[in-house]
C-alpha positions as CSV (number, residue, x, y, z in Angstrom):
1,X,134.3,-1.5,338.9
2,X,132.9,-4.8,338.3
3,X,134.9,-8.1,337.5
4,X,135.4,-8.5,333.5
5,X,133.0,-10.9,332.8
6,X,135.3,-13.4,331.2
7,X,137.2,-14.1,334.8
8,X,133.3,-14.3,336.4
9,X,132.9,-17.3,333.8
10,X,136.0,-19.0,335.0
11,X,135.5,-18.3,338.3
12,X,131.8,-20.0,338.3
13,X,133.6,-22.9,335.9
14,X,136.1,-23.7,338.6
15,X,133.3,-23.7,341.1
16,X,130.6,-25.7,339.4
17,X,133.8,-28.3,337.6
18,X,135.4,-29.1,341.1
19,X,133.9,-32.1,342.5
20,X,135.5,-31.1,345.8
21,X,133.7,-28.4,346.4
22,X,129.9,-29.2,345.4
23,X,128.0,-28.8,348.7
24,X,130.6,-26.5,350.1
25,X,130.0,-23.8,352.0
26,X,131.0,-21.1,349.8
27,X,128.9,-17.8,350.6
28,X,129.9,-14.5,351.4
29,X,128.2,-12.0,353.5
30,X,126.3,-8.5,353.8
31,X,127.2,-7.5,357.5
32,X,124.0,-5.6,357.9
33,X,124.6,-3.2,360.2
34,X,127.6,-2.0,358.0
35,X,125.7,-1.7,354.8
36,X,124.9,1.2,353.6
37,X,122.0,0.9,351.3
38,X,124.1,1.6,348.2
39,X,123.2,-1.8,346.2
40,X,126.0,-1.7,343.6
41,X,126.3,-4.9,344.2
42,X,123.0,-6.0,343.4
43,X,123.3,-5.6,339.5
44,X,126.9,-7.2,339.4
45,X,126.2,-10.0,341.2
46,X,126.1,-12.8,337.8
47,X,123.8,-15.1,339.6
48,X,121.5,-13.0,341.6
49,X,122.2,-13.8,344.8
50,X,122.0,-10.5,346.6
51,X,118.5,-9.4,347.5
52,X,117.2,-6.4,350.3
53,X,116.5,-7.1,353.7
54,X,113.4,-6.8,355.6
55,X,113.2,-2.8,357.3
56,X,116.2,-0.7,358.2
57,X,119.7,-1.7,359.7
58,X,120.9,0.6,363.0
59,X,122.1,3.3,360.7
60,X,118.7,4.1,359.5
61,X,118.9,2.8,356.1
62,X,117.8,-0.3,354.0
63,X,120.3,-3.0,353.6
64,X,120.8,-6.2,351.5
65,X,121.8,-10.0,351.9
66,X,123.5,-12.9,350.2
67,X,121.4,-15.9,349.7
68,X,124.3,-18.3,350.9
69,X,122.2,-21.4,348.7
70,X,122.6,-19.2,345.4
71,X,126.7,-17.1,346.0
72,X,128.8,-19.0,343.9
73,X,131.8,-17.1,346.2
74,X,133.3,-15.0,343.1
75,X,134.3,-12.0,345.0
76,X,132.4,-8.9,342.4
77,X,130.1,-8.1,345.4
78,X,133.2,-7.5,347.1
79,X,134.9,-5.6,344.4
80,X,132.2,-3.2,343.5
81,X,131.5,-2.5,347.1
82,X,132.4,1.5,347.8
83,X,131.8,0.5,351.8
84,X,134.6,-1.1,353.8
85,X,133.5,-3.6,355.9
86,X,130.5,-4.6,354.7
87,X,131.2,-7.6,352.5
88,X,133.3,-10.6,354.3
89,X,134.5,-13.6,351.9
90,X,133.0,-15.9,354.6
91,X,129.5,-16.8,355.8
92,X,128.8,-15.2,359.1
93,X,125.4,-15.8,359.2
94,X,125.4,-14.6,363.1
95,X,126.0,-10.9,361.4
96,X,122.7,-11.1,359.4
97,X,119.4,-9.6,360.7
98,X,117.1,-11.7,360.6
């Protein structure tokens, strides 16, 4: 179930308001090899962030990625996720295919 869209407002508010954290690092990540393909992330994500990766993963099936320029680090991807371990709250770029 996604975030009510009234905490993803304050969420991005917080982000985009605190002078502290402009130019942070502030991504999470798509382990690749974990993902399954599902993609309910994709539509919940409020600023588009999450996109599918080039080929398959080593399970055979497609996969997606966070643009770590665009995630504004509100957690829905993480939420509406039905795989376990295959969002972090952290950029691990190393996890990534490239």
């Amino acid at each position: 179930m996604a975030a009510p869209l009234l905490d993803v407002v304050l969420v991005v508010h917080r982000k985009i308001s605190n002078p502290y954290l402009l130019g942070k690092s502030m991504a999470y990540t798509i382990v690749s090899n974990i993902c399954e393909g599902i993609a309910e992330c994709v539509p919940a994500c409020p600023v588009a962030c999450i996109e599918q990766g080039r080929g398959a993963n080593e399970k055979g099936t497609i996969w997606f990625k966070i643009d770590p320029t665009t995630c504004i680090d509100c957690g829905v991807c993480l939420q509406v996720c039905p795989v376990q371990g295959a969002i972090l709250p952290q950029e691990r770029p190393e996890l990534v295919i490239n």
